[in-house]
N, C-alpha and C positions, 0 to 999 in steps of 0.2 A: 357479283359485288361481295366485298368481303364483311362479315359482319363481327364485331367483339360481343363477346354477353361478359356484364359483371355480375356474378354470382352473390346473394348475398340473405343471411337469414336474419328474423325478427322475433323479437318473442316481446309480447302486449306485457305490461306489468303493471301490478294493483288493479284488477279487475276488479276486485273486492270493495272498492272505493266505494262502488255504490250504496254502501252501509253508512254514508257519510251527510246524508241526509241534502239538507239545502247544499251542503260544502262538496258537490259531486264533483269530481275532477276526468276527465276523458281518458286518464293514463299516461304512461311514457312509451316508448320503445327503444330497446336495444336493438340493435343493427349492425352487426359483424360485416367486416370487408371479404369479399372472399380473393382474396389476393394478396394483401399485409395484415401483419396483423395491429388492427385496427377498432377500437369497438364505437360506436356512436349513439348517445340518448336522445330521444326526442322527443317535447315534448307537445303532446297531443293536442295543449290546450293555447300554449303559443304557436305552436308551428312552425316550430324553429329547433335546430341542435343548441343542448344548452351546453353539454360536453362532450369532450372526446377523450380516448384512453389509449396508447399505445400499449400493446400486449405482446404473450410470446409467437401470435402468428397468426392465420386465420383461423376461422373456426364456425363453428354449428354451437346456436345459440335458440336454449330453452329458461323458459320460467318455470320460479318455484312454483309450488304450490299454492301458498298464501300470495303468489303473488307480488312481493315486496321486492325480490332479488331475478338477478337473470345468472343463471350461468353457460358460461361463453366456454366449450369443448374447442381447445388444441390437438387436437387428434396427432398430429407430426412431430408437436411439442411434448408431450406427456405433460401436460397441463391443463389448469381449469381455472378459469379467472371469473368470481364471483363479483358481478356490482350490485352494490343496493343501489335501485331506482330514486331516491329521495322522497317517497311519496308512502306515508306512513297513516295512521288511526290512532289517533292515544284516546284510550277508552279511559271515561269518567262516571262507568255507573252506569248513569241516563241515557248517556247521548255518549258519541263518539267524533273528537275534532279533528277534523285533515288537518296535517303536518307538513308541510313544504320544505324541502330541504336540498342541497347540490346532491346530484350523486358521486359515486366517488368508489372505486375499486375494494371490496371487504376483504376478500381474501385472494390469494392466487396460489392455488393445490397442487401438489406434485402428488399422479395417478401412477398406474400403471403403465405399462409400455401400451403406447397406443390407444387413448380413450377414445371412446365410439358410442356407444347407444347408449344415452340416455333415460332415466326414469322418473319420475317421484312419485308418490302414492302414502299418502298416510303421513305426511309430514318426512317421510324417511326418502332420501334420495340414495339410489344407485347408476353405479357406472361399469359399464363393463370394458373393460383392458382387453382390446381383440390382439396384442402382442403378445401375454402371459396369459388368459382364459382368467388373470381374476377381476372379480368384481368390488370396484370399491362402494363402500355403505359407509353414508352421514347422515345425522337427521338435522332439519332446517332448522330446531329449533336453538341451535348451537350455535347457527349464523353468528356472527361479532360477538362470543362469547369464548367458552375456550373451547374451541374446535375436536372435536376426535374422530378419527375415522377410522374403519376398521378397510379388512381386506379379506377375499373369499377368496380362494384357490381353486380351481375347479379340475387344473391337471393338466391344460394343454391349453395353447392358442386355439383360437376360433374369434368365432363371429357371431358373439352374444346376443341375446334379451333379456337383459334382469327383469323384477320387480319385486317389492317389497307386498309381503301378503300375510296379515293375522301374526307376526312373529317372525315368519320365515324371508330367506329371501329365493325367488323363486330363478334358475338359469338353464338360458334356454340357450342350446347349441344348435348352431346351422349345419356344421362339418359332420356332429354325430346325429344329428335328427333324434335329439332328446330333453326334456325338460328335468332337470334334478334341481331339489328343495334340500335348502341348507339351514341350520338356525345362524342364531346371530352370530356364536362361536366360531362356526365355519366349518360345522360338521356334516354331511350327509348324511339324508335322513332317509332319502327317496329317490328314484327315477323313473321317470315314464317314457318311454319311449315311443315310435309310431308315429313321427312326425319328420319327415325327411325336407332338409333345407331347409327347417326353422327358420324365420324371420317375422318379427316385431311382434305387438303384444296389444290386449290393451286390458280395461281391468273394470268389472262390474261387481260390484256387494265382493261375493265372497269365490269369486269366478275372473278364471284370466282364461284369456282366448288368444293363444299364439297359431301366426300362419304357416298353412305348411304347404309344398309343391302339389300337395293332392287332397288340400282339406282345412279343415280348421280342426287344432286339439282345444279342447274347452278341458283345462284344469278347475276341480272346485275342493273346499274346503270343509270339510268335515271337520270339525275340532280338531283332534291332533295329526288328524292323517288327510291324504292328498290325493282325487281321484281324476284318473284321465276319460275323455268321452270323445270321441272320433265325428266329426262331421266329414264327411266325403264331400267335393269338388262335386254341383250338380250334372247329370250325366249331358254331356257334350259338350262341357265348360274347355277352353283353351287351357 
């Protein structure tokens, strides 16, 4: 029997609602087609798509940070199509009022060749360009404001992990099995290496823990400088 799977990713928005007091709202979601590009809101408290967006293709869809917005990665497009969820907090001092609102597409980014991994952390979102090796850096709070975004180099295609850490932004290559910490300018400041086939990341206090074919490197943050720590694969791990 032949079977089809439609592929397709979600990312929950306004989690934070619950600040909202009596006025708690269950969220929206964004839901990407993996097949057109196509993006869809839903929302959680009707139960129903309130909109749809046609985009430049499919794509891998994450939430900000606060929450508010999703962004929708075109990996084949060199694009990034941000929507605000319509679902807002207007803070009055005492109390905080839920804001109801359509969603509607904020911005749509031209990245690098080929956006892929995703990050945010700190209000500061990166993206890493696995066609050029660079990484692009926005912070949220720019959202529907005037946008600026910078661009990191790193020197060669790969198969990134950014993240934003203390000032820095942190990039981790699969190809060379190394982590190098850049500032915002786009300088290199450090490399660690000892991490073979780097993939993904995640990020505690002052500490990121990228995976490696034989271990976890647990990067940490000393004020201005950046220390590696080697966790081994327990012994008879696959």
């Amino acid at each position: 029997m032949r079977k089809t799977f439609v592929w397709t990713s979600a990312a929950s928005l306004l989690f934070s609602l619950a600040l909202a007091g009596p006025e708690k709202h269950p969220g929206r979601l964004v839901v990407a087609d993996g097949k057109v590009g196509l993006l869809q809101v839903i929302d959680l408290e009707k139960g129903q798509v309130i909109a749809a967006f046609s985009t430049p293709g499919p794509a891998n869809v994450y939430a900000s940070g606060n929450g508010m917005y999703a962004f929708s990665v075109h990996r084949e497009q060199n694009r990034v199509s941000v929507v605000y969820g319509g679902l807002n907090l207007e803070d009055h001092g005492d109390h905080k009022d839920l804001v109801t609102e359509s969603p509607y597409i904020l911005h749509t980014l031209t990245t690098g060749p080929k956006p892929t991994h995703f990050k945010t952390h700190a209000g500061v979102v990166t993206i890493y360009n696995d066609g050029d090796g660079t990484v692009t850096v926005l912070e949220e709070k720019d959202l529907g404001l005037r946008l600026r975004m910078s661009e990191i180099a790193t020197g060669a295609p790969d198969h990134g992990a950014p993240v934003f850490l203390g000032g820095y932004v942190l990039a981790g290559s699969l190809n060379r099995g190394v982590v190098e910490i850049y500032s915002r300018l786009g300088r290199r400041v450090s490399t660690l290496e000892g991490c073979p086939r780097l993939h993904g990341e995640a990020v505690l206090g002052n500490r990121v823990a990228f995976g490696c074919a034989d271990g976890v490197l647990i990067v940490e943050q000393r004020g201005l400088q950046f220390v590696g720590r080697k966790l081994p694969n327990p012994t008879g791990a696959p």
